[in-house]
VEXDREN-2710 file (C-alpha; in Angstrom, 1 decimal):
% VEXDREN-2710
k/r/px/py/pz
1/UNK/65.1/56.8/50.5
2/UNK/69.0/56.3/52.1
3/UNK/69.3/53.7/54.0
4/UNK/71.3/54.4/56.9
5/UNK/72.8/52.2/59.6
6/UNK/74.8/53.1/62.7
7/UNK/77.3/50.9/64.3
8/UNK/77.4/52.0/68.2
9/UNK/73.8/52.7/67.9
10/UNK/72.9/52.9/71.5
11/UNK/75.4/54.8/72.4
12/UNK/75.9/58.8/73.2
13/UNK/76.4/60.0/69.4
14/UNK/74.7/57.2/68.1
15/UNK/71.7/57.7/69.9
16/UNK/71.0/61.7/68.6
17/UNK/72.3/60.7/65.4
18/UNK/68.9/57.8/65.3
19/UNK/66.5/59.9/66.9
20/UNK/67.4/63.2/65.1
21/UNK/67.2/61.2/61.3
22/UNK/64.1/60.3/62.9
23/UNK/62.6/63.5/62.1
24/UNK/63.4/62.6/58.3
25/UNK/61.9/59.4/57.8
26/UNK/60.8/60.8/54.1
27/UNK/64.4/61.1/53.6
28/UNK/65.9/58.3/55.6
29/UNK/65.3/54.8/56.5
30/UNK/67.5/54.0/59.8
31/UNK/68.8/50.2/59.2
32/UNK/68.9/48.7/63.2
33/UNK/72.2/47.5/64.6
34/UNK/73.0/45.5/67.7
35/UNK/76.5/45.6/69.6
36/UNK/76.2/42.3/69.4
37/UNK/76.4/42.0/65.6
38/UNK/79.9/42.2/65.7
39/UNK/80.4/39.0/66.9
40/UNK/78.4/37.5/64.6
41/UNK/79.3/36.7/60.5
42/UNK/75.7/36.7/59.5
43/UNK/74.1/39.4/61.5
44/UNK/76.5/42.1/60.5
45/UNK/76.7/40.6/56.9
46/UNK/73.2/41.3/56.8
47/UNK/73.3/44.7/58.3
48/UNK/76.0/45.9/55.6
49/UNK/74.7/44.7/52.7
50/UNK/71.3/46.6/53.9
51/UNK/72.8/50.1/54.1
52/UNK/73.3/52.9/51.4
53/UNK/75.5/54.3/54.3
54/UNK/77.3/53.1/57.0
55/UNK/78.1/55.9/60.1
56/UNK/81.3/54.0/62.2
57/UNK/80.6/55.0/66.0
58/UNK/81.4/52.0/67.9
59/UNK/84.3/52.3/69.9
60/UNK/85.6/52.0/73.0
61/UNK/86.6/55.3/75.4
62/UNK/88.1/53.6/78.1
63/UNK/89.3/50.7/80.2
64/UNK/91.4/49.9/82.9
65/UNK/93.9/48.5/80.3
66/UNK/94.8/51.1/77.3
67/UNK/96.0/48.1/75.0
68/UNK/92.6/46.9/75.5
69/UNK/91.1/50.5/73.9
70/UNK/93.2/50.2/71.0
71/UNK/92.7/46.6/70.5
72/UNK/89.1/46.5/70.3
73/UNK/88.9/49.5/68.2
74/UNK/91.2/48.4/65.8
75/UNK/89.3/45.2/65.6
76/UNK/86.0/46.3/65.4
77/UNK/87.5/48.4/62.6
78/UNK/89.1/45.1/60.8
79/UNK/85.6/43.4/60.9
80/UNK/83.5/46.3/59.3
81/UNK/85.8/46.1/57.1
82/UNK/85.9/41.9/56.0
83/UNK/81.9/42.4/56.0
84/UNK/82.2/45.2/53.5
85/UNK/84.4/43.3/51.2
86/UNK/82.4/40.3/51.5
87/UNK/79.2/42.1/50.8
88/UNK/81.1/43.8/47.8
89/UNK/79.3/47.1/49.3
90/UNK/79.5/50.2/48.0
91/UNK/78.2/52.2/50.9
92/UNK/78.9/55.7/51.7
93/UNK/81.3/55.1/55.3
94/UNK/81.3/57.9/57.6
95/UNK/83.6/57.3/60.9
96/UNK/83.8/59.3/63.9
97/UNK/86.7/60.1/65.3
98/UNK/89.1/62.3/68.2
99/UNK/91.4/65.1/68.5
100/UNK/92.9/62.4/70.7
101/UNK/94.3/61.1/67.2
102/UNK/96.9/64.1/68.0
103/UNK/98.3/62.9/71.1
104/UNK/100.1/60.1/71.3
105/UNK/98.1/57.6/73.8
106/UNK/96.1/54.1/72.4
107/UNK/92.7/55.5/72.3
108/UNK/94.0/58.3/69.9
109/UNK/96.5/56.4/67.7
110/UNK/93.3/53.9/67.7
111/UNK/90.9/56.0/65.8
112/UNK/93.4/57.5/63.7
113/UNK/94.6/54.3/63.0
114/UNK/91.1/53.0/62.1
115/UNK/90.2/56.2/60.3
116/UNK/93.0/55.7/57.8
117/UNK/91.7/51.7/57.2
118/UNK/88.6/52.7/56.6
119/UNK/89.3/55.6/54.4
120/UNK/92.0/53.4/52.4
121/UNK/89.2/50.5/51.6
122/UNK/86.9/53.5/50.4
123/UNK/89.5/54.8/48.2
124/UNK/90.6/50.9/46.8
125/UNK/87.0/50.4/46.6
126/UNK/85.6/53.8/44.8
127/UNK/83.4/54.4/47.7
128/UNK/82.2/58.0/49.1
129/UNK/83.9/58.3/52.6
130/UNK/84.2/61.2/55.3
131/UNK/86.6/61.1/58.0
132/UNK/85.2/63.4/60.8
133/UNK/88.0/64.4/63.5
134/UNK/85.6/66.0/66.6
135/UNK/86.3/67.6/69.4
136/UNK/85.0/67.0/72.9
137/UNK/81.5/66.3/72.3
138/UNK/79.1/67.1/75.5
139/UNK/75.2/66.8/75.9
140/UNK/72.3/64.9/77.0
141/UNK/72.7/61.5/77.8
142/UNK/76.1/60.6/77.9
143/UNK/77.4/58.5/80.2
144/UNK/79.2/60.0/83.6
145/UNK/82.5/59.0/84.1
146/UNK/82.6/57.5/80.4
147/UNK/81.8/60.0/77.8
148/UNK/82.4/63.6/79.1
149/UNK/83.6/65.4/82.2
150/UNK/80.6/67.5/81.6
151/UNK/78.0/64.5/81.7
152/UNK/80.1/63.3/85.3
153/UNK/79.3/66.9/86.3
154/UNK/76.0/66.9/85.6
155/UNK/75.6/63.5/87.1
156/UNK/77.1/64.7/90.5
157/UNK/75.4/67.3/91.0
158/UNK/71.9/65.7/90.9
159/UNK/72.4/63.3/92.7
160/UNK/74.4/64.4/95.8
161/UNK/77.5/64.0/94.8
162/UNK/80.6/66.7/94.8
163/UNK/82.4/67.1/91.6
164/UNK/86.4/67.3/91.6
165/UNK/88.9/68.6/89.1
166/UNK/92.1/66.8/88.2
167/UNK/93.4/69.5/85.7
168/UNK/92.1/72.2/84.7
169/UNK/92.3/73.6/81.4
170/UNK/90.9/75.2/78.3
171/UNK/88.6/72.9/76.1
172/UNK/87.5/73.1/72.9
173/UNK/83.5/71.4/73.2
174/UNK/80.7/70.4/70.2
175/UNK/77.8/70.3/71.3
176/UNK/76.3/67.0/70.3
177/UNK/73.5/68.5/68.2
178/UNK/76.3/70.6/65.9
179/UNK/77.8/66.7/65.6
180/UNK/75.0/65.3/64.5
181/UNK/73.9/67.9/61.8
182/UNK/77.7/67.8/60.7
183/UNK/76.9/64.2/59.8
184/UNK/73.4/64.3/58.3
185/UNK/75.1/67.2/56.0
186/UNK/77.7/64.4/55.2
187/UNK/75.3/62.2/54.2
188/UNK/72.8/64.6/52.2
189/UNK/76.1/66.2/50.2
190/UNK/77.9/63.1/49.7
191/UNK/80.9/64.2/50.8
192/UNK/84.0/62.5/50.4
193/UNK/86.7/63.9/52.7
194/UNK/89.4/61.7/54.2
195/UNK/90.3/63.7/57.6
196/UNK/87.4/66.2/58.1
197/UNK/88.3/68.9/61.0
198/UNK/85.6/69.8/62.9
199/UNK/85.9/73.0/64.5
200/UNK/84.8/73.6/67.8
201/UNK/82.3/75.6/68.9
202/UNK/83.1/77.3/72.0
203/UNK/86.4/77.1/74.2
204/UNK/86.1/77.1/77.9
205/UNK/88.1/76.2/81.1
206/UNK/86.6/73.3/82.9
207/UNK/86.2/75.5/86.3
208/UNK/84.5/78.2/83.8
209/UNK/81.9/75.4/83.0
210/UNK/81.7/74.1/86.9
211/UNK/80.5/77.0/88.2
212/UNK/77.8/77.4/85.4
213/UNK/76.7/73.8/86.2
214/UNK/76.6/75.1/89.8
215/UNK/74.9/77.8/89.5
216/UNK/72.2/75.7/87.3
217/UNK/71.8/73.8/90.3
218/UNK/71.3/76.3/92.9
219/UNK/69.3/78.9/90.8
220/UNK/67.2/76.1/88.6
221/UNK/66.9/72.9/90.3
222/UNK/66.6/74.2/93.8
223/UNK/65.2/77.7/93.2
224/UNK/62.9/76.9/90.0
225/UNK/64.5/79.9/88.0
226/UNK/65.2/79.7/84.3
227/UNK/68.9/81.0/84.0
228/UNK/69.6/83.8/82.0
229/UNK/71.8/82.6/79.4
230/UNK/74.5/84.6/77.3
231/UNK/75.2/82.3/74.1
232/UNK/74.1/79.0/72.4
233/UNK/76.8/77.2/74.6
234/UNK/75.2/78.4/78.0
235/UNK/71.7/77.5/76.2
236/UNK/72.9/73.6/75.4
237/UNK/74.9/73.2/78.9
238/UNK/71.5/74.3/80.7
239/UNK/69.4/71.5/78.4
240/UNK/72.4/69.1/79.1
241/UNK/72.4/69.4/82.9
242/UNK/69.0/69.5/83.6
243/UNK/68.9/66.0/81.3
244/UNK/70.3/64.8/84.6
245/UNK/68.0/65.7/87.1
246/UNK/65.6/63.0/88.3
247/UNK/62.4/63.6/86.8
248/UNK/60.4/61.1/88.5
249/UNK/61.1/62.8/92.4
250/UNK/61.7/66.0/91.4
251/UNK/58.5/66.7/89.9
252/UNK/55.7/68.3/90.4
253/UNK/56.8/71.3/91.9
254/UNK/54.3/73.2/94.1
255/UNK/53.8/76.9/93.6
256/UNK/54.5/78.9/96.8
257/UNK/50.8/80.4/97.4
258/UNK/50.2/83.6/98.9
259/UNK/46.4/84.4/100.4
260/UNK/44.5/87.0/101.5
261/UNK/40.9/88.3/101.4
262/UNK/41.5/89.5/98.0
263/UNK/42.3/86.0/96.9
264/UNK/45.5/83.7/95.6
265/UNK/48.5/85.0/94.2
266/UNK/51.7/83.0/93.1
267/UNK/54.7/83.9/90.9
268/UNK/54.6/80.9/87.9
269/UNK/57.8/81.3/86.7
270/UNK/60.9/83.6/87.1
271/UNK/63.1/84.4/83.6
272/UNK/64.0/87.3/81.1
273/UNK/62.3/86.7/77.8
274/UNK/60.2/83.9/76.2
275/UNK/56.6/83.0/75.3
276/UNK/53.8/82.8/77.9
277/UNK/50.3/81.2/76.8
278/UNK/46.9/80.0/78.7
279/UNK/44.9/77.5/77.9
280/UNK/41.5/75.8/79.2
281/UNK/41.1/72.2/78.4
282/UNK/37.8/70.2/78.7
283/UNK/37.1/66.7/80.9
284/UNK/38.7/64.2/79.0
285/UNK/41.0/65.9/76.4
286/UNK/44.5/65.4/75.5
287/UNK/47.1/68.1/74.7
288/UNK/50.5/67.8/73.2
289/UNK/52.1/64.4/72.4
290/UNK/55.0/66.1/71.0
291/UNK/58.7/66.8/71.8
292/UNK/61.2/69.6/71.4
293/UNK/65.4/69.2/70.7
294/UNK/66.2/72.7/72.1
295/UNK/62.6/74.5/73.7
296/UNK/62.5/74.6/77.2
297/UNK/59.3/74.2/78.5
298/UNK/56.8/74.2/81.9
299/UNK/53.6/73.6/82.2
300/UNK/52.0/75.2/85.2
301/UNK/48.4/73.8/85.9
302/UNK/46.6/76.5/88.3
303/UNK/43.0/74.9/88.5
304/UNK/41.2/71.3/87.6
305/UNK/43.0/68.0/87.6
306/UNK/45.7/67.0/85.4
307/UNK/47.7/63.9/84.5
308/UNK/51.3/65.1/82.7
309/UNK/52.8/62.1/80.9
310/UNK/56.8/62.3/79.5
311/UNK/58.8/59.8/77.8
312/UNK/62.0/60.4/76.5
313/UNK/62.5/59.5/72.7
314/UNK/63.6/55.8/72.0
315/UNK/62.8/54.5/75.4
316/UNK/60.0/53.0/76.9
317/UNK/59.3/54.4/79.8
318/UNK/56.6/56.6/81.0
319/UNK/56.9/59.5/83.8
320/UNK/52.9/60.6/85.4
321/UNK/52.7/63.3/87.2
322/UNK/49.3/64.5/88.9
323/UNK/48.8/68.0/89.3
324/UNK/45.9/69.9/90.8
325/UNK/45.1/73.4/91.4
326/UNK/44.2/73.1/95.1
327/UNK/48.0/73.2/94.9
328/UNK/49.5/74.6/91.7
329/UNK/52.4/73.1/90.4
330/UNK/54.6/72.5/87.3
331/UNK/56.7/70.1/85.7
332/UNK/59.3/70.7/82.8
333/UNK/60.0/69.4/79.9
334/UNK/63.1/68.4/79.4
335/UNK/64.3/68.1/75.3
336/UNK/63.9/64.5/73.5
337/UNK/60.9/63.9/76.1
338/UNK/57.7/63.4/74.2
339/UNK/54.7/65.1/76.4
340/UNK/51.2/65.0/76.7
341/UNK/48.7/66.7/79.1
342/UNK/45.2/65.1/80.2
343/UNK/42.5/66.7/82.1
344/UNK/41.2/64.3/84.5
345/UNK/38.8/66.3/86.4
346/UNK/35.3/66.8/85.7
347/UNK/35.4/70.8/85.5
348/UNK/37.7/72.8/82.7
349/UNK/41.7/72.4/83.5
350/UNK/43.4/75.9/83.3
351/UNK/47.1/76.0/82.5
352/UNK/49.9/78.3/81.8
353/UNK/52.4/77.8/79.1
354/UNK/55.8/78.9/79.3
355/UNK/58.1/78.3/76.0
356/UNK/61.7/80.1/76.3
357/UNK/61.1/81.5/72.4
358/UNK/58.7/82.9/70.6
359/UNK/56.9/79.9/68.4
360/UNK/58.3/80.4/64.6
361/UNK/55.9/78.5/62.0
362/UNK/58.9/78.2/59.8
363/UNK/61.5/76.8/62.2
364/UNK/59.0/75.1/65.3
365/UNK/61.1/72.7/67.0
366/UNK/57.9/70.4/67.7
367/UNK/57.9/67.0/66.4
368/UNK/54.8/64.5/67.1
369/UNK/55.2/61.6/68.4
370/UNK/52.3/59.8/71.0
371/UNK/53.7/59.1/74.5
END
């Protein structure tokens, strides 16, 4: 078992990084850190000399002050550092940094800067340590205005608000997922590499990327259509955005039903491709209490009483939604939200299942976890 621990924990990267080496807990035991360790000699003493490996996120992006980016970073740096030394550790350091270490502002010559401290006391010390050098990272829940232009985006346009662009310009983008596998593989290989390039995964113009965003909007979140999407990156943006839509009022969306004397008719759902299924459930039952870190999902109840229960990974909080079919609806499930689906009526509950790819025994994206 490696016992790993993540400085900047809560945070964007350090939040996938946790949850995904959750999936692994035969493989890894996740040592807990608090921001608020690094104020204090004892708690982050104890925390180092706990860990097999150490994964250096904490930083800070931005402030009104640069001096006070490079500062902090630099210190926070200088302490992990001290607590190794006093702990006489041996852990494997990984450290996260920018290709912001190429241009010549605080925040870049910061985590360059701290890169080449840590990598020095690994080499001093004949300790395993990999330098990563990222590029932009985007995807779900990162902060707006803070971690990504995209996760601003994607805030303003759920929530009313019109996005602007300052410059626009070709960007190389990760998608946090690729990040976080790059890492695990770190771990898992032991590898020790002092400034470790990271290519990027796609390029694209931020106007390129607004107008995918907004047609998300428009043809997803207003219009209840799955996209049709033309790579991985269009596939990750769509999961990203719709990350940022408020769950709680936007669901459950009623079905548009047509009548006559021959009956009901409704189209469920609108999209090229993917896995429909139907299922009865009896009074009382339970399905689900699982999550996915790429499917996308609805669940469109068409008769009987449901209760559809969501709560995303790591978090507490729990999203009900009751659906009937005296007015069909469906709710989605948006990646990293453990689900579950209840009949609470006293006659069967008939849903439809829609999964965007075919289910693969081998490679089936479903993880249990109770809601």
């Amino acid at each position: 078992m490696i016992k790993v621990g993540i400085t900047g924990e809560p945070g964007f990267i350090g939040t996938h990084l946790r949850n995904t080496l959750g999936l692994y807990q035969d493989e890894f035991e996740l040592i807990s850190f608090r921001d608020e360790f690094f104020n204090d000699d004892m708690q982050l003493t104890g925390f180092v000399a706990s860990c097999d490996v150490i994964v250096h996120l904490a930083a800070m992006n931005r402030h009104g002050d640069p001096q006070v980016i490079y500062d902090t970073n630099i210190r926070l740096v200088k302490r992990l550092i001290w607590t190794l030394d006093q702990t006489q550790s041996k852990a494997h350091v990984l450290v996260s940094s920018s290709i912001q270490e190429d241009i010549d502002n605080p925040y870049g010559r910061s985590k360059k800067e701290g890169r080449e401290l840590l990598a020095n006391w690994a080499e001093k010390n004949g300790s395993l340590f990999t330098g990563f050098v990222f590029p932009n990272i985007f995807g779900p829940f990162g902060n707006p205005y803070y971690n990504s232009f995209i996760a601003t985006f994607c805030h303003q346009l759920t929530h009313g608000e019109i996005p602007a662009i300052e410059i626009d310009k070709k960007v190389p983008l990760l998608y946090v997922g690729e990040a976080v596998r790059k890492i695990i593989d770190a771990i898992r290989g032991k590898q020790n590499i002092r400034e470790y390039r990271i290519a990027y995964s796609t390029e694209s113009k931020v106007t390129e990327i607004l107008e995918l965003l907004k047609s998300f909007k428009s043809v997803y979140a207003e219009q209840g259509i799955i996209p049709e999407f033309n790579s991985a990156f269009e596939t990750n943006l769509f999961n990203t955005f719709r990350c940022y839509m408020d769950i709680k009022n936007h669901y459950p969306v009623r079905y548009v039903q047509h009548q006559d004397n021959r009956g009901d008719f409704m189209e469920i759902i609108k999209q090229n491709g993917g896995q429909v299924s139907f299922s009865t459930t009896r009074p009382g039952i339970t399905r689900g209490n699982h999550y996915h870190t790429r499917k996308i999902e609805r669940f469109s109840v068409i008769r009987g009483k449901a209760l559809i229960r969501l709560r995303r990974i790591g978090t507490s909080e729990v999203f009900e939604f009751h659906l009937s079919g005296d007015e069909p609806a469906y709710v989605d499930m948006p990646i990293w939200y453990t689900h579950n689906i209840t009949n609470i009526g006293e006659d069967d509950l008939y849903t439809i299942f829609w999964i965007n790819e075919f289910f693969n025994p081998g490679d089936p994206d479903t993880y249990t976890e109770i809601v």
